[in-house]
C-alpha positions as CSV (number, residue, x, y, z in Angstrom):
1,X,129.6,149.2,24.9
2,X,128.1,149.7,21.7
3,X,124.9,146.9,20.6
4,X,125.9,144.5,17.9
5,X,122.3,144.5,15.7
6,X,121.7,141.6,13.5
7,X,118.6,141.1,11.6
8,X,115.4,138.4,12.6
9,X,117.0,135.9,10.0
10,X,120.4,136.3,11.7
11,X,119.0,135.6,15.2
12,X,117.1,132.6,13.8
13,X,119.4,130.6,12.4
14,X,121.9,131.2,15.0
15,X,119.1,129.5,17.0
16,X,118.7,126.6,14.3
17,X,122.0,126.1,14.2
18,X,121.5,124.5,18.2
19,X,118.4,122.3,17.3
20,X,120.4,118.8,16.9
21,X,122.9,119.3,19.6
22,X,119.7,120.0,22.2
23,X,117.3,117.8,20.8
24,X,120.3,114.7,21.3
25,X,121.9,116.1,24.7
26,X,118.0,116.4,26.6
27,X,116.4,114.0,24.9
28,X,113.3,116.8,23.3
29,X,110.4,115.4,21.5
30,X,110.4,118.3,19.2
31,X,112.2,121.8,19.2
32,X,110.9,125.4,17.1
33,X,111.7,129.0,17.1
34,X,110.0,131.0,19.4
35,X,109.2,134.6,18.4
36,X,106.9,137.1,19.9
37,X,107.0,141.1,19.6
38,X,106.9,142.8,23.2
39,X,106.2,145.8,24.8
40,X,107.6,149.0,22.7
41,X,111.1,148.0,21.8
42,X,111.6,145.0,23.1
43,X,111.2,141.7,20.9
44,X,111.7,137.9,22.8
45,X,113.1,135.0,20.7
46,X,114.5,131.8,21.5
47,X,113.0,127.8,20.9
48,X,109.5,126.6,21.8
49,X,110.3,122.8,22.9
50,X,108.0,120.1,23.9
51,X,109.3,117.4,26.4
52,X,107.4,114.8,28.4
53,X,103.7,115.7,26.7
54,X,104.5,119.5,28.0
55,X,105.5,122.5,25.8
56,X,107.7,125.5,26.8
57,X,108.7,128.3,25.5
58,X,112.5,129.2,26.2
59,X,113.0,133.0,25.0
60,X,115.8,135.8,25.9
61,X,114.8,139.8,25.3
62,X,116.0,142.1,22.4
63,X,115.9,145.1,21.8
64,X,114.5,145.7,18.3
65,X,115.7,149.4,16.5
66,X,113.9,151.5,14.0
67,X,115.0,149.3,11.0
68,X,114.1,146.1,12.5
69,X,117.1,145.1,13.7
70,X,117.9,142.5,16.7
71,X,120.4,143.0,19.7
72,X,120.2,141.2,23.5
73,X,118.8,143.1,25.8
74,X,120.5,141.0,28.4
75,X,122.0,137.8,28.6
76,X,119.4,135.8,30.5
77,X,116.9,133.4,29.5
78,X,113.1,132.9,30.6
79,X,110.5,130.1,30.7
80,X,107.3,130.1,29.9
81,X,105.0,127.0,30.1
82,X,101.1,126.5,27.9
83,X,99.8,125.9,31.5
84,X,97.9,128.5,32.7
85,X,98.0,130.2,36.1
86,X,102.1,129.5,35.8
87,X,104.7,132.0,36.3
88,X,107.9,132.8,34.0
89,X,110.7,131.1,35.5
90,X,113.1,134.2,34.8
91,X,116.9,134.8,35.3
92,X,118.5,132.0,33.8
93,X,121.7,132.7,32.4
94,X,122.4,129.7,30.2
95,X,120.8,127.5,28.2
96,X,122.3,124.8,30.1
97,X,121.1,126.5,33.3
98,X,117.5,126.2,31.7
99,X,117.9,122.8,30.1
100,X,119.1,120.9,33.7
101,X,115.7,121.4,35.0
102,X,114.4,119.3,32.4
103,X,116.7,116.5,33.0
């Protein structure tokens, strides 16, 4: 199966286009993009959300080319907290998966 590449601005406001629906349906105190450049090709975006006082950072993996350009690694999402000495929570494979252990 050939990777479907889309470019950072693509990926981000496929993700903005989800901010209303999740801010109303769990009740967020605020909701960003999350964006951080990993390990040689990989590249994790996805929303950093604060809830409760807390923040998290809710990413999936891509895979970034030569030319910059975005596909999913896989089709799973990961949590990361600001606490520290906290694990990932990893293997989600919705974002209502995610979301329910906020709720």
């Amino acid at each position: 199966m050939k990777m479907k590449f889309l470019t950072r601005e693509e990926v981000m406001n496929d993700l903005q286009k989800s901010f209303h629906f999740l801010m109303d349906k769990y009740n967020l105190d605020d909701i960003g993009i999350y964006e951080e450049q990993g390990p040689h090709d990989q590249y994790y975006m996805g929303y950093t959300i604060n809830k409760n006082g807390a923040t998290y950072m809710i990413h999936s993996t891509y895979k970034k080319n030569q030319n910059g350009l975005l596909a999913p690694a896989n089709h799973e999402w990961t949590v990361e907290t600001d606490e520290v000495n906290t694990d990932d929570l990893k293997g989600y494979k919705s974002l209502e998966d995610v979301f329910q252990q906020f709720s």
